[in-house]
C-alpha positions as CSV (number, residue, x, y, z in Angstrom):
1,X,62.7,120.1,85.8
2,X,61.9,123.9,86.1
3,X,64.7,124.5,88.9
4,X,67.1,122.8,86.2
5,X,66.8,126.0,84.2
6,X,66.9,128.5,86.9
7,X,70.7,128.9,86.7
8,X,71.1,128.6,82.7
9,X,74.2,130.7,81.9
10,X,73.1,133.1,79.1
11,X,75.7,132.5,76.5
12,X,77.8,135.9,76.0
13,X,77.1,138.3,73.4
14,X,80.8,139.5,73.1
15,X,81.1,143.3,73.4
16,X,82.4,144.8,70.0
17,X,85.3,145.8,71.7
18,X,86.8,143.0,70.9
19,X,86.2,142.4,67.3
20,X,87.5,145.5,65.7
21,X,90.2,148.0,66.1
22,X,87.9,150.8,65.7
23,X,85.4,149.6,68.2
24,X,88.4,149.7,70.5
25,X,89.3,153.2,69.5
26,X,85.4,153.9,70.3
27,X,85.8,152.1,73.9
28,X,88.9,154.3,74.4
29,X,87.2,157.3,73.7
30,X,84.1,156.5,76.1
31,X,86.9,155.4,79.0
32,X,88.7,159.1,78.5
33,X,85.5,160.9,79.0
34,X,84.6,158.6,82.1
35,X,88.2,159.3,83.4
36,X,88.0,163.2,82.2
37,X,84.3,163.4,84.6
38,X,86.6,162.2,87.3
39,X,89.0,165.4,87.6
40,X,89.2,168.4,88.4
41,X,86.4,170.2,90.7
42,X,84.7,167.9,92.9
43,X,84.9,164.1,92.7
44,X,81.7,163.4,95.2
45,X,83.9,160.9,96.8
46,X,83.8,160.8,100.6
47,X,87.3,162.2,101.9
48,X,87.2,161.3,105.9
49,X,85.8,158.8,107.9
50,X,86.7,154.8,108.3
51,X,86.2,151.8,106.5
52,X,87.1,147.8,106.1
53,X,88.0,145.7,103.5
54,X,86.0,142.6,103.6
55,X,87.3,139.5,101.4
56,X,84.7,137.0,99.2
57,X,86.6,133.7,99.1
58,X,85.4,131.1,96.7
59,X,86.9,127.6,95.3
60,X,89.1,127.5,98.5
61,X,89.4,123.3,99.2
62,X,88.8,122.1,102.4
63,X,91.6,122.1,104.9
64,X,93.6,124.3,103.0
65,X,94.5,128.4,104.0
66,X,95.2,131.5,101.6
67,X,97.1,134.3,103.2
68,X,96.4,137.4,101.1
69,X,98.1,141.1,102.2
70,X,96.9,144.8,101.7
71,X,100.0,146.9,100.2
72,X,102.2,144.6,101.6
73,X,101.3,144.2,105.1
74,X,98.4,143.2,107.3
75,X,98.0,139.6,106.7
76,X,94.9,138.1,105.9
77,X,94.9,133.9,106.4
78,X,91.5,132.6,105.7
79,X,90.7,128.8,105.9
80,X,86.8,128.3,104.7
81,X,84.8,130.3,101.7
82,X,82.8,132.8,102.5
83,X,83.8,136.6,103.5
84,X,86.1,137.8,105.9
85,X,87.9,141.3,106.9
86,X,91.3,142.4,107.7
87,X,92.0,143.5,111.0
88,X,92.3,146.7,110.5
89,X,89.8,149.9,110.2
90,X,91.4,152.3,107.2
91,X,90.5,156.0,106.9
92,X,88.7,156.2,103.7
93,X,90.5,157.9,101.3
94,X,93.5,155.9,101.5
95,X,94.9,153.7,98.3
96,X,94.5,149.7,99.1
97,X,96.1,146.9,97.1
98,X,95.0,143.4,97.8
99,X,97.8,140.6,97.1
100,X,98.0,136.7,97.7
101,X,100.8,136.0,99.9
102,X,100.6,132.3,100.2
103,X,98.6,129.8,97.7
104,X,96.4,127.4,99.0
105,X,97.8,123.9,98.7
106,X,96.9,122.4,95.0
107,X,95.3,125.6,94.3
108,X,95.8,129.2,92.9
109,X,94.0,131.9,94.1
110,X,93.4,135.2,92.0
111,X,91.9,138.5,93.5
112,X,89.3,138.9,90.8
113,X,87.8,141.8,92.0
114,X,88.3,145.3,93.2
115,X,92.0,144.7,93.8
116,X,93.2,147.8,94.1
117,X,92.4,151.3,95.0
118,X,90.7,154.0,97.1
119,X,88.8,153.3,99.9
120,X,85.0,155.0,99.4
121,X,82.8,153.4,101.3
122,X,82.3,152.1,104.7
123,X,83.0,148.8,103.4
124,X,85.0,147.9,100.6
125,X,84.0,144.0,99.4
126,X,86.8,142.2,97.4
127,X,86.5,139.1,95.4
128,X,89.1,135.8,95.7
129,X,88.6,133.1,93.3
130,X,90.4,129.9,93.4
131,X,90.6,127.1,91.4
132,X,92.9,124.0,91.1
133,X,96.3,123.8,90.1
134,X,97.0,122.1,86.8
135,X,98.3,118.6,86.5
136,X,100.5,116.1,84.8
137,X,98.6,114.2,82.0
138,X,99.9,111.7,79.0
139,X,100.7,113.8,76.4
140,X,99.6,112.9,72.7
141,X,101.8,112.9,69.2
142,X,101.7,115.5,67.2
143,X,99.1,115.4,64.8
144,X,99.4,114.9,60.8
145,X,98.1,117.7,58.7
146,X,95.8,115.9,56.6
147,X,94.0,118.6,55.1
148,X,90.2,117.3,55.9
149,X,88.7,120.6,56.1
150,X,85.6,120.1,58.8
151,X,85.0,118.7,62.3
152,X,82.1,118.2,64.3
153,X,80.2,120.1,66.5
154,X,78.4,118.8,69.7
155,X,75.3,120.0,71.8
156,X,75.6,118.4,75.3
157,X,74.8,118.9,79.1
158,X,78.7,120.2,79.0
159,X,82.0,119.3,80.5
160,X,82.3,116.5,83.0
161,X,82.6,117.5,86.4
162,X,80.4,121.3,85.4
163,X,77.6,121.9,88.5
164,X,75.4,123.9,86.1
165,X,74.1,121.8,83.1
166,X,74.0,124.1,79.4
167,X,72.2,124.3,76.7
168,X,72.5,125.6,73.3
169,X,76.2,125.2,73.8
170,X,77.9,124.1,70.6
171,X,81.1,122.7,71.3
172,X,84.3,121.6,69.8
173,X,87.5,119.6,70.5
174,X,90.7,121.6,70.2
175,X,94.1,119.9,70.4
176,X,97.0,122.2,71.2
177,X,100.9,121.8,70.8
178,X,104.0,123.9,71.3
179,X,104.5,126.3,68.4
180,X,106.4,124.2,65.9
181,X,106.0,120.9,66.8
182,X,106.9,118.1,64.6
183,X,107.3,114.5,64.1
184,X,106.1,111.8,66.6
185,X,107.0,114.2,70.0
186,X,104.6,113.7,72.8
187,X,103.9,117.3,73.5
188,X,100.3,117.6,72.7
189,X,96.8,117.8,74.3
190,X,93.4,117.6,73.3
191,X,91.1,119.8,75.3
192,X,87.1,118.9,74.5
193,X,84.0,121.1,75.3
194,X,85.6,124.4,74.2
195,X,82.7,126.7,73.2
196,X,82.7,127.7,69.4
197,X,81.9,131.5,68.5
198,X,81.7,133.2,65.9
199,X,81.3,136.2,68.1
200,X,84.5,136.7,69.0
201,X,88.4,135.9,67.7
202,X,91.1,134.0,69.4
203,X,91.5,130.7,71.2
204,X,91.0,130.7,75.0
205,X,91.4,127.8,76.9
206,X,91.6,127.3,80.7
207,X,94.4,126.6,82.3
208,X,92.5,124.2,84.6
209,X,91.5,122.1,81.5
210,X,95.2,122.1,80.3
211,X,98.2,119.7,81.5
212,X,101.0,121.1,83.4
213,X,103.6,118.9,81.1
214,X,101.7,120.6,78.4
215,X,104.8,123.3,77.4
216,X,103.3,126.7,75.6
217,X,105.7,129.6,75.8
218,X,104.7,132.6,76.8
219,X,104.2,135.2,73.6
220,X,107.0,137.4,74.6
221,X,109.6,134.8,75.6
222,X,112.5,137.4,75.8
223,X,110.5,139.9,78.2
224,X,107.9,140.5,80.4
225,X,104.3,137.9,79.9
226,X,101.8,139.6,78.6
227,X,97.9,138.9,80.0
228,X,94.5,139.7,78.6
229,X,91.4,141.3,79.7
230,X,88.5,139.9,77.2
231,X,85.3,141.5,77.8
232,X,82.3,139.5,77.2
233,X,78.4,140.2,77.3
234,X,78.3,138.5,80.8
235,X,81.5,138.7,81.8
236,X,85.4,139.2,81.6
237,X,88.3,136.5,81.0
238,X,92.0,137.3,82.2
239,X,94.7,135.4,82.1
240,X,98.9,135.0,80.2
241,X,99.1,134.9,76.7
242,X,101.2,131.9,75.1
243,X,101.6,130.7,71.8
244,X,100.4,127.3,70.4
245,X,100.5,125.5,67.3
246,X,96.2,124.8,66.9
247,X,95.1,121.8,65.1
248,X,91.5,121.6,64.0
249,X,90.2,118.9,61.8
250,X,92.9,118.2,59.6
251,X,94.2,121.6,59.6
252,X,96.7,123.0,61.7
253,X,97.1,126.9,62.9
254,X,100.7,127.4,63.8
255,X,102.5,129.4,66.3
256,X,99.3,131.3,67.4
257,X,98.9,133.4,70.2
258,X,96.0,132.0,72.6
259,X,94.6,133.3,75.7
260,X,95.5,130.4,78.9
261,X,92.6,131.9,81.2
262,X,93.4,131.8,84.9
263,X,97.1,131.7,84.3
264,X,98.7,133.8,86.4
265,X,101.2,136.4,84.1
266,X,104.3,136.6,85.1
267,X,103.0,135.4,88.6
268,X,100.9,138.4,89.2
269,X,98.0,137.2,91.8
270,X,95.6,140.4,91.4
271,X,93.9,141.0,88.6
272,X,94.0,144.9,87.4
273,X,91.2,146.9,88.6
274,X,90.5,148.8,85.4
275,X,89.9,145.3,84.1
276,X,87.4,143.6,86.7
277,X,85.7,146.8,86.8
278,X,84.6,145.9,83.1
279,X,82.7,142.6,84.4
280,X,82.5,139.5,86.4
281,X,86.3,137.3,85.7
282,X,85.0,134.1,84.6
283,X,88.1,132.1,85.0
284,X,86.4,128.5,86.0
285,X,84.6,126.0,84.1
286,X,81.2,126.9,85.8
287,X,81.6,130.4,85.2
288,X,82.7,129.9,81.5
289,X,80.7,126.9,80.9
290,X,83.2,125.5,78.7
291,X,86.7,124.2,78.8
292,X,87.6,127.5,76.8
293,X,86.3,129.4,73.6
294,X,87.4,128.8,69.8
295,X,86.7,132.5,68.2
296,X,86.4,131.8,64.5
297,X,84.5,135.3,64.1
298,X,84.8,138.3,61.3
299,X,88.4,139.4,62.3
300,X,91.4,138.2,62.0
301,X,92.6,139.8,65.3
302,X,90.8,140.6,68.6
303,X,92.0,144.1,68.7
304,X,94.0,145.9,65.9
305,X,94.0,148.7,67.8
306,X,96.4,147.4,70.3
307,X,98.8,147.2,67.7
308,X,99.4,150.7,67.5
309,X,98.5,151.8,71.4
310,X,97.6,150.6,74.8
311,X,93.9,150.3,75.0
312,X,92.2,150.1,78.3
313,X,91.1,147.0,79.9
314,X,93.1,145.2,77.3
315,X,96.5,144.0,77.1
316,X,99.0,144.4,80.0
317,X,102.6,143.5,80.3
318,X,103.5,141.9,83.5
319,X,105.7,141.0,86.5
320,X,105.5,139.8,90.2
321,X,104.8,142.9,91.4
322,X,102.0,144.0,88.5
323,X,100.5,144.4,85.5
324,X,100.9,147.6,83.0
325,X,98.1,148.3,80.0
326,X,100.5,148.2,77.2
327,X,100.2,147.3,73.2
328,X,101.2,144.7,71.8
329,X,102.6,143.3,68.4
330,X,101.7,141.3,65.9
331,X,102.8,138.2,67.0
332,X,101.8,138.8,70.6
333,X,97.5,139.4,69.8
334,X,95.3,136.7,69.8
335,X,93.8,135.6,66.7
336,X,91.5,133.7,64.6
337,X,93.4,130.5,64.3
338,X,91.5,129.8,60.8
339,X,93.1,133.3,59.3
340,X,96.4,131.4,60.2
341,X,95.7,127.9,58.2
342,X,97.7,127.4,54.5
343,X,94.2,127.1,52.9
344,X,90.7,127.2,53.9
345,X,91.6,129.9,55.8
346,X,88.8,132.6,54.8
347,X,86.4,132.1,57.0
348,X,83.6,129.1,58.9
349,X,80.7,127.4,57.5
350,X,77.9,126.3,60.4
351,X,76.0,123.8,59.7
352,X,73.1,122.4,62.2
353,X,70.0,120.6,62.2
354,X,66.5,121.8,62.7
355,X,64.9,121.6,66.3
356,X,61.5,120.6,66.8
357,X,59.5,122.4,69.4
358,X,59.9,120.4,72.2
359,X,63.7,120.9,71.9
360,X,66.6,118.3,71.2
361,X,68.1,115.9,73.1
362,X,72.1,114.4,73.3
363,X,73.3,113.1,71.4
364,X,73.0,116.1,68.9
365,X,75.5,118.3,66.5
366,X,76.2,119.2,63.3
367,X,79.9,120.0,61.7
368,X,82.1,123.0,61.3
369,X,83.4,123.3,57.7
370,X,86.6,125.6,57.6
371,X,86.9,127.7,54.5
372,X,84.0,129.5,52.1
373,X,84.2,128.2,48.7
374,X,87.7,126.5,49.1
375,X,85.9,123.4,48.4
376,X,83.0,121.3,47.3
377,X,81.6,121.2,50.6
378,X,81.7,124.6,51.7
379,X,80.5,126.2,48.4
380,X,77.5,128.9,48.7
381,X,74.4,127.8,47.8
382,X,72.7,129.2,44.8
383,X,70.0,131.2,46.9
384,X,72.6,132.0,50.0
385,X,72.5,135.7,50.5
386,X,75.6,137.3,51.6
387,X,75.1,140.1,54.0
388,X,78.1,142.5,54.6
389,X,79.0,143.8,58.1
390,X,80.2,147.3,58.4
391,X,83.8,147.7,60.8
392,X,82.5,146.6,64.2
393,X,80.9,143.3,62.7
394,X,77.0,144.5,62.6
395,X,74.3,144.4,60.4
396,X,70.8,145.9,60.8
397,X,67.9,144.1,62.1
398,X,63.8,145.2,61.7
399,X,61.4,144.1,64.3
400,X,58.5,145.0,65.2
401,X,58.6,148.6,63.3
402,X,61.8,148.8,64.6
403,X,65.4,149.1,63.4
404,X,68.0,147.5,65.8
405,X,72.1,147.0,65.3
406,X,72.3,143.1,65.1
407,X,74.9,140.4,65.2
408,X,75.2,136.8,64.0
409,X,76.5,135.3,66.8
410,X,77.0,131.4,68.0
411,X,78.2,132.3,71.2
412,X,74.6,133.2,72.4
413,X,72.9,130.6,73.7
414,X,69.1,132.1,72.3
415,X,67.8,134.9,69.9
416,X,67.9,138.2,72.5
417,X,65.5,141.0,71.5
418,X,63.0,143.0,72.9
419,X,59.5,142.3,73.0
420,X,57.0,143.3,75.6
421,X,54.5,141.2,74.8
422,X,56.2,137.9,75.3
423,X,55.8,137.1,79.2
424,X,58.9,136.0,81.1
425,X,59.6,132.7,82.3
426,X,59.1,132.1,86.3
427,X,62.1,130.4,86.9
428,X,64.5,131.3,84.5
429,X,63.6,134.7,84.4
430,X,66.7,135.8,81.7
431,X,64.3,133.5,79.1
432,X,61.1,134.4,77.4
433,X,58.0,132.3,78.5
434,X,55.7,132.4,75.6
435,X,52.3,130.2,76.5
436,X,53.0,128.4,72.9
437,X,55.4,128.5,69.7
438,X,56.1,132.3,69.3
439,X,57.0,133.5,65.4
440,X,60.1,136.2,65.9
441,X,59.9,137.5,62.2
442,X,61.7,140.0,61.4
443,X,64.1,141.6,58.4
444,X,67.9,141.7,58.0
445,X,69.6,144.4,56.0
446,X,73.2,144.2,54.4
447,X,75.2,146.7,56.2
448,X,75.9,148.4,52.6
449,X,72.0,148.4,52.7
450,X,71.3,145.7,50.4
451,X,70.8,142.6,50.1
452,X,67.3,142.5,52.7
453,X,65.7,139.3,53.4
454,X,63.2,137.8,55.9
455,X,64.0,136.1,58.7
456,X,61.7,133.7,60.6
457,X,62.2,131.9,64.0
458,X,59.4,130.1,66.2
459,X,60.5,130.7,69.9
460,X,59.3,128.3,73.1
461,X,59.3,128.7,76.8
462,X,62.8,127.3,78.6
463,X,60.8,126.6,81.6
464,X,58.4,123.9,80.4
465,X,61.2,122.0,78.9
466,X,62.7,118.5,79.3
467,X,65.3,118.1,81.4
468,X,67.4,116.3,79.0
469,X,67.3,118.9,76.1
470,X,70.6,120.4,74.9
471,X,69.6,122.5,72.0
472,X,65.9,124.6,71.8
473,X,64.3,127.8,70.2
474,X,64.3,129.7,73.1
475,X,64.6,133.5,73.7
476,X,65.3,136.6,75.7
477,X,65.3,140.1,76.0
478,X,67.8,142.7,74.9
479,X,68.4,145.8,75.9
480,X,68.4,147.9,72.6
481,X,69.9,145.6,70.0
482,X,69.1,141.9,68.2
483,X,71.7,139.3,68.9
484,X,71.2,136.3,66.7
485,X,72.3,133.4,68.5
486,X,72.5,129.3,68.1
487,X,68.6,129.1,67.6
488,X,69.5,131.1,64.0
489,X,71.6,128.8,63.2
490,X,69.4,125.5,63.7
491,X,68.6,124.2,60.0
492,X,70.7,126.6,58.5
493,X,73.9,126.8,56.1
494,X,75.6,129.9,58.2
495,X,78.4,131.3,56.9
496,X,81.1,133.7,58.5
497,X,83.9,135.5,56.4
498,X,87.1,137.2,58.0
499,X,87.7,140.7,57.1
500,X,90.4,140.9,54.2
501,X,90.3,137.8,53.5
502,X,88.9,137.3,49.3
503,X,85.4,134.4,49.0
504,X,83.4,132.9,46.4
505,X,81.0,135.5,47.9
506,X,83.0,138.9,48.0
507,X,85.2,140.1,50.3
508,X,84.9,139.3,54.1
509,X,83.5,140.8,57.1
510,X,80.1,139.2,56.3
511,X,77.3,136.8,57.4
512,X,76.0,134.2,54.5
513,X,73.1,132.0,54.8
């Protein structure tokens, strides 16, 4: 039961950058300092000597070889997982560039890691993931637009065929078409276990879960693709954007760009360096723990920013041969399919049952009401407090006799904050062990300063529980900040509002419950 636990993926915080052009500006800055440290004088790096390049294959099938190349040249076949090096000793110093020559059969392999540039050490270690190719599937009508303004939400062990079981992992089904579709066409999928957040914006879906008869365009059809970096607490997605028209519940979000994660842009087999320097690519359903990610957070796009310049570790353009950071326009960003619906379209209402101590087992869920005030079920209660966000999506957090920067976040899988006192657990040793119930109370302030209100959470062990339980108070530590994750939200009404968009309760960015 314990060893169950030990591998529990710690649902993502999502780094600001990706909620708000002016956190992206703020990344920028912190990436041209890092850069400006790097010139001029002396560098530390090591300028003579030798060194290999040594390959981490993963995901390769059985029987099957990928053949990668260093700028080029100097073929590398490899037929198992596990590491291997090229032939070759290079002088460190010198530039590398790591490429797939030859895919795998059924397969697609991506350099995920340290693809390219200058050899440092003795040993450079580069990362290969691959995962299978999509497939055919029976394609489903187009949906009618009915209007019904909710759908539910499930807590489960996760997607079939995922090694590592989850928990606190709210998911939805999402069921994609091409942009415009109409009438009775077969054209459309339905893609279930797609993690909703309302830490982040955008659809992202992987291209593993997807159809190959499933036709999104790319988002620039007359030019180059375009791929995304996405930085996430525990790791990085990358993969083409395309556009899709989004149904959800009775609504339907058209012609949206969406993130297809794995998908090779324009065929490009590496992923940029400046953007697996940023994290871990998480481009399989193990690593993601999901079929994709519905962002339904405070922002209508995932990075304004990029509207007006290239941001680092961002948006690329690409072809064959590479990928170049670049901006991109409005109808090229992923965003918040809700922002895009004809009503409704002002933001999420959570709602979720309470869990007992001893956790919560399948089947459990609770619904996802689109809109805030749009309609009699979606109204704010009379004693719902409305707490405003300031740009990046924050609001201030007391614990403890101390002030933290906190978000409301159902993409975090526990309530992460720092406490000493609480003992870790043996096995899963991300999680907080408490030796009973622990009371987390603490204060949340407006980020305009008011309103204030207590906040109250009883925490348990992960360790000691059931096997079978999907959803529990559980907990973690930090690092400096309070992150407000699914245990928040369990017997709650939480609500989310986009930024510009006009609610019952004010203007959005803010969290309501």
């Amino acid at each position: 039961m314990e060893d169950e636990y030990v591998s529990l993926r710690r649902a993502e915080l999502r780094i600001f950058i990706k909620r708000h052009s002016f956190m992206c500006a703020w990344a920028l800055a912190l990436w041209i300092v890092a850069l400006m440290a790097g010139c001029g004088g002396s560098s530390g790096q090591p300028t003579s000597g030798q060194g290999n390049i040594s390959v981490s294959v993963n995901g390769l099938l059985a029987n099957t070889s990928v053949v990668l190349q260093n700028n080029g040249g100097d073929n590398l076949t490899i037929s198992v997982n596990g590491t291997a090096s090229f032939n070759r000793i290079y002088a460190v110093g010198s530039t590398y560039s790591i490429t797939v020559l030859t895919q795998p059969l059924g397969e697609s392999c991506t350099v995920t890691s340290n693809s390219s540039g200058v050899i440092q050490n003795a040993v450079v270690l580069v990362a290969v993931t691959c995962i299978p190719n999509a497939v055919g599937g029976t394609l489903l009508p187009v949906p009618s637009v009915t209007g019904i303004n909710y759908m539910p939400i499930v807590l489960d062990s996760g997607p079939s065929g995922i090694a590592t079981r989850q928990i606190n992992v709210p998911y939805v089904s999402v069921t994609v078409c091409p942009p415009n579709s109409s009438g009775v066409t077969l054209a459309c999928q339905t893609i279930d276990h797609v993690q909703l957040d309302t830490g982040s914006t955008g659809l992202r879906l992987l291209n593993s879960a997807l159809y190959s008869n499933l036709n999104l365009p790319s988002a620039n059809p007359s030019g180059p693709a375009i791929g995304e970096c996405v930085t996430f607490g525990v790791g990085v997605t990358w993969g083409s954007v395309v556009l899709a028209d989004i149904y959800l519940g009775g609504e339907v979000a058209r012609s949206v760009p969406i993130q297809n994660i794995g998908a090779q842009p324009g065929g490009v087999t590496a992923v940029p360096a400046e953007c697996s320097n940023t994290g871990a690519i998480q481009i399989t359903q193990d690593a993601l723990g999901a079929n994709g990610i519905l962002g339904v957070g405070l922002f209508a796009n995932d990075c304004d920013l990029c509207l007006q310049q290239p941001v680092p570790a961002t948006y690329y353009t690409c072809y064959a041969t590479g990928c170049t950071n670049s901006m991109v326009t409005q109808l090229q960003v992923v965003q918040n399919p809700v922002a895009s619906f004809a009503k409704d379209n002002n933001g999420v209402l959570i709602q979720l049952p309470t869990v007992v101590a001893s956790g919560a087992s399948a089947p459990f869920g609770g619904t996802l009401f689109f809109g805030i005030g749009t309609n009699t079920n979606n109204l704010l209660g009379t004693l719902t407090k409305v707490y405003s966000t300031d740009i990046y999506g924050t609001i201030t957090t007391t614990y403890n006799g101390s002030t933290y920067t906190s978000v409301i976040d159902s993409g975090s899988n526990a309530l992460f904050f720092d406490d000493a006192s609480i003992p870790l657990c043996k096995y899963s040793t991300w999680a907080y062990c408490p030796l009973s119930p622990f009371a987390v109370n603490a204060t949340n302030i407006a980020a305009t300063g008011t309103p204030s209100g207590p906040v109250s959470v009883s925490i348990v062990g992960v360790d000691p529980l059931a096997s079978s339980v999907v959803a529990a108070n559980i907990g973690g530590p930090a690092g400096g900040y309070f992150d407000w994750g699914l245990p928040f939200f369990f017997g709650k009404n939480v609500y989310t509002a986009i930024s510009g968009k006009s609610t019952s309760g004010g203007p959005g960015p803010y969290f309501a419950y």
